[in-house]
C-alpha positions in Angstrom: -11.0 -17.5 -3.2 -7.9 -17.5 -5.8 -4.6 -17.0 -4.3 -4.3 -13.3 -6.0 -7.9 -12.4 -3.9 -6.3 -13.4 -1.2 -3.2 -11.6 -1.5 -5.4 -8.6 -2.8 -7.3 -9.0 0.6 -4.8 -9.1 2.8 -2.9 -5.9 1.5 -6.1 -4.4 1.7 -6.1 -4.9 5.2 -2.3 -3.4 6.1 -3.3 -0.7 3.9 -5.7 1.2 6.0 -4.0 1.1 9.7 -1.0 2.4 7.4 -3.2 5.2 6.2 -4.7 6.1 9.3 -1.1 6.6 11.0 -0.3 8.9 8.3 -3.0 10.7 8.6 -2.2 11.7 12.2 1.0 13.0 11.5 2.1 16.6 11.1 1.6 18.0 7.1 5.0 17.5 6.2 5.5 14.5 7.6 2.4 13.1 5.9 4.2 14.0 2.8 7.1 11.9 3.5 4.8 9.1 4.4 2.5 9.1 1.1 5.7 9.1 -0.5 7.4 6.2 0.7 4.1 4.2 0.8 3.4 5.1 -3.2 7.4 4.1 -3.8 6.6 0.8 -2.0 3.0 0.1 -3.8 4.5 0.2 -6.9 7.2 -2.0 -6.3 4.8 -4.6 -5.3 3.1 -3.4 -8.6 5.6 -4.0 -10.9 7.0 -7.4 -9.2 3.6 -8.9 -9.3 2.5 -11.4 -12.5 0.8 -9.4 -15.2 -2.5 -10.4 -16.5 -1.9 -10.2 -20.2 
């Protein structure tokens, strides 16, 4: 396994407990929380190595 499937892997893993707490919050709050976690997604996004 590379180092990027790895990576890839393990953000896979933090990504669904993170969903899963969203998704027991109130509506509004889930909101905030999709939000924040599609600001912080593409960070990571756009700092990571394209593949050109």
């Amino acid at each position: 396994m590379s180092s990027d499937e790895h990576e890839t892997e393990n953000a896979a893993d933090g990504l669904l407990p993170t969903l899963e707490v969203i998704e027991q919050q109130p509506l509004g709050q889930r909101a905030v929380a999709y939000a924040a976690l599609l600001d912080e997604l593409s960070r990571r996004l756009d700092s990571s190595p394209s593949q050109a």
